[in-house]
N, C-alpha and C positions, 0 to 999 in steps of 0.2 A: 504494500500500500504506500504511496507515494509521502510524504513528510507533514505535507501541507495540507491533506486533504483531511484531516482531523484536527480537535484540537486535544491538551493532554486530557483530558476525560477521556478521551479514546471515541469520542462523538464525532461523527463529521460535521468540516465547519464551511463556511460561506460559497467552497471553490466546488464543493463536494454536490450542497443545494441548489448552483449556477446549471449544472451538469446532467444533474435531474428532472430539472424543471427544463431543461432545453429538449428532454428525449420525451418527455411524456407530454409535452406543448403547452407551459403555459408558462408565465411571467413574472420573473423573481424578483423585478425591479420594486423598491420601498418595501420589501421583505424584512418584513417583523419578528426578531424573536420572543414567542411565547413564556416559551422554560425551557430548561435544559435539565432534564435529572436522566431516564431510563432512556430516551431520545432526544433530540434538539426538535421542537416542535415551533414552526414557523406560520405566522399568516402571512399568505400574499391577495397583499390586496388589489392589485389590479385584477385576479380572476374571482375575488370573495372565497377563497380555498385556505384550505389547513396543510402544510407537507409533517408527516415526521422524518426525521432521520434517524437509525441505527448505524450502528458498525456493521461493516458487511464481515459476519460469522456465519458459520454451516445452522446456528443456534439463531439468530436472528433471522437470516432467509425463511427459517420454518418456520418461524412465528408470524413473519409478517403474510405468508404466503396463505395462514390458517386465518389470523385475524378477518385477509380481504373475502375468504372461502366463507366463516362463521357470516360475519356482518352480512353480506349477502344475503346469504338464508334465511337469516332470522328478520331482516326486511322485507323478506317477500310472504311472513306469516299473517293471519287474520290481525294478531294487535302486536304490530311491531314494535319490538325492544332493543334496537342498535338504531344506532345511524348508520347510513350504506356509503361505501366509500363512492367515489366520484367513479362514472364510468373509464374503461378504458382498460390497458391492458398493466396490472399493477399485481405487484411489487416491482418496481423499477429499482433493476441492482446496476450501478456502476462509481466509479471514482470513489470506491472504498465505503460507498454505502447502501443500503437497503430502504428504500423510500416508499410511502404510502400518501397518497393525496385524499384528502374529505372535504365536503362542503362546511364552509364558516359557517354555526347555529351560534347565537344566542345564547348567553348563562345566567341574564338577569329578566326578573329577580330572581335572587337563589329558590335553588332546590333545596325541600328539606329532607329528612331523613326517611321520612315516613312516604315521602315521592320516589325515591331511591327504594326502598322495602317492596312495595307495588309492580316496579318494574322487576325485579327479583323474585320473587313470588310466580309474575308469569312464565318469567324462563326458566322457572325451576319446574314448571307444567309441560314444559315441552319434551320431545321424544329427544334422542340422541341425532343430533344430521346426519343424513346421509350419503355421506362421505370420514375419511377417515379422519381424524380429530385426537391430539398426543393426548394422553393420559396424563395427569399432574405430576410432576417430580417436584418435590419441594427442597425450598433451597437452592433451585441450578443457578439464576441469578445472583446469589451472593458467590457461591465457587465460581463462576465466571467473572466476574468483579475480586475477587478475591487472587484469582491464577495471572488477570491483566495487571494488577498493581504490583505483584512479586516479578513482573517484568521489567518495571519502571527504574530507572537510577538511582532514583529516590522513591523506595516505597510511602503511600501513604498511611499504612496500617503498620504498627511498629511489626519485631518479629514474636515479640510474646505476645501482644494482643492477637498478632492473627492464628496462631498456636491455639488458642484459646478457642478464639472466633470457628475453626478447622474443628477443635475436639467437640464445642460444642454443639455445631451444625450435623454433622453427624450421629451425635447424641441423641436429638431431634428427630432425624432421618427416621431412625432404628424404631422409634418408639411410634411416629406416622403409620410405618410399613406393617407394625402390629398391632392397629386400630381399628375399632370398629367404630363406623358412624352412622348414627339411629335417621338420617336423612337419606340416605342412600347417597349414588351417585349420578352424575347426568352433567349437562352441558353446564359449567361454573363461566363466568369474570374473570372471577381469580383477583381483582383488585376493583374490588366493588366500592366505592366512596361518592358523595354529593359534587367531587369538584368535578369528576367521571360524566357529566349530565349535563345535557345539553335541552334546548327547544326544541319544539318536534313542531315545525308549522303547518303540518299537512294536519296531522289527529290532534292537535294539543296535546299539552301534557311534556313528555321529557323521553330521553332517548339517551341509552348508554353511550358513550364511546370508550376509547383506550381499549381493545380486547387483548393485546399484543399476549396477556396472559391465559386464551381463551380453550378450554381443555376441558377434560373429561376428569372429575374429581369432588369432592365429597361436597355436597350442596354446603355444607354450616362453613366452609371456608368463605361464600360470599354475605355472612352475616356477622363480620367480624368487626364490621362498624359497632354493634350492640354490644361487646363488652368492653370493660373498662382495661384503656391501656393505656401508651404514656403522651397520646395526644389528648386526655383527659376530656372527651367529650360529654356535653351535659349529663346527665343522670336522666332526665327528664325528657329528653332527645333521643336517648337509646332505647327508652324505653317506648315511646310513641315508633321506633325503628321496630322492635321487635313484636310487637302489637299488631300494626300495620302489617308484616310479612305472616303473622298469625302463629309462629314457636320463638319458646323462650333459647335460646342457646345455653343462657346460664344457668338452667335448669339440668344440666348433662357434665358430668363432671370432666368431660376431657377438652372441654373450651381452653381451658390454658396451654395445654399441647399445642393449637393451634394460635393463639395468641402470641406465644414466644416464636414457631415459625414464622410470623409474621412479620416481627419486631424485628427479628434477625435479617430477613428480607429485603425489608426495607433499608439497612445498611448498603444495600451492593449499589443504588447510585450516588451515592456519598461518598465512596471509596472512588467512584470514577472521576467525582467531579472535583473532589481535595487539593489537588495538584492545581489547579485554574481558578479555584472559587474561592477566597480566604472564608465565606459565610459558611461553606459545604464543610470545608474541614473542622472548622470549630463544632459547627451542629455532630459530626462523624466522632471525635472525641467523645462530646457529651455522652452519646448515643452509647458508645463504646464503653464507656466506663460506668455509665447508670446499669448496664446490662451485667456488666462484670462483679460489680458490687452486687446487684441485687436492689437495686433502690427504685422502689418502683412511683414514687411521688417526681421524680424527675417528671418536666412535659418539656415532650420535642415537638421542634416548630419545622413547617416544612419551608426549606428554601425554592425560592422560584427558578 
């Protein structure tokens, strides 16, 4: 991959979205960056379009090549629950990245929790696609964010923190693979949250995006908004979340198994973005060390 077509997050950067938008035809000029955490997510607004950007991995190819398969399908059901990506022939792989183009929706006013539960609810009614769809591994994100930083010259994960981070991802793994989940299994999110939610201007109402984690795995992983973790979401919010989706989660004692999966999870794009973002690293500490201790009154703030 060429030097310049990332930046050290290992994201591709400006030379990489020029490149993209030039094969798939449309217009990167006054191109917006969004955020940058798991992809570098861009408006362009002279087409009204969303790009993401990944790293082009054998691990991102699939993912983005299932997201545009998922989204699809599940747009063409009675009451649609994704947004569909924009026509055309996509996932556009080249100059070191893996691109997805979507139609710009609307996020205001917010979404609450309990419009988030609804849409969740539905897709947890539906059958399995049919077409093939990876099964959940949990954790592959942080070993892949964890395998690109022990490349870097200067890791951003010391070597006993990721020691740690290593014995206990695994620890985790062991105890998932001999789980039982009282929900069964079927089409997940996998990162199911309100900022996830867009306008839906054809039905009203609200419409997932981000599938990039969309797979086949135990339905209570996309209800993980409803327990309490170190984004300390209201009491009162999760509970109108759990309500609205119609099962308690914390009525089932292995919600913390998947809680700490989570937690741990969410480190792998903090570790990418440390090296370029002084906000990422500091939040990646925090993170790191609330986890190591055990200190669960920490609250982590998401960087943009």
């Amino acid at each position: 991959m060429p030097p310049h077509a990332r930046h050290d997050s290992g994201l591709p950067g400006v030379p990489a979205l020029r490149e993209v938008c030039r094969i798939f035809g449309t217009d990167p000029a006054d191109a917006r960056l969004l955020h940058q955490r798991s992809n570098a997510v861009y408006l362009l607004p002279r087409d009204d379009l969303v790009v993401r950007l990944a790293p082009d991995t054998p691990l991102r190819r699939r993912r983005a090549q299932t997201c545009v398969e998922v989204t699809r399908w599940l747009a063409s059901q009675p009451e649609p629950v994704a947004l569909a990506p924009v026509s055309g022939d996509q996932p556009v792989i080249v100059a070191g990245a893996v691109a997805t183009f979507w139609p710009h929706r609307p996020t205001s006013p917010a979404a609450s929790l309990a419009d988030l539960a609804v849409l969740l609810r539905r897709l947890h009614t539906l059958p399995a696609p049919p077409f093939p769809v990876p099964r959940y591994l949990p954790l592959q994100r942080l070993f892949e964010a964890l395998d690109l930083d022990h490349e870097r010259p200067k890791p951003a994960v010391a070597d006993d923190d990721r020691d740690w981070l290593l014995d206990r991802a695994r620890t985790l793994v062991d105890a998932f693979t001999a789980t039982v989940f009282p929900l069964g299994e079927g089409l997940i999110h996998a990162d199911a949250h309100s900022e996830n939610l867009v306008r839906d201007p054809d039905h009203g109402g609200w419409l997932l995006i981000d599938w990039d984690g969309a797979c086949l795995g135990p339905r209570e992983l996309d209800l993980l908004t409803g327990i309490p973790d170190h984004f300390h979401e209201p009491e009162a919010d999760r509970t109108r979340f759990l309500t609205a989706y119609g099962y308690d989660i914390l009525d089932w004692p292995g919600w913390t198994l998947l809680r700490d999966i989570t937690e741990l999870h969410a480190l792998g794009a903090y570790i990418r973005l440390a090296p370029s973002k002084t906000a990422a690293e500091v939040e990646l500490r925090r993170r790191i060390r609330s986890l190591h201790i055990g200190d669960r009154s920490a609250r982590w703030h998401a960087i943009p």
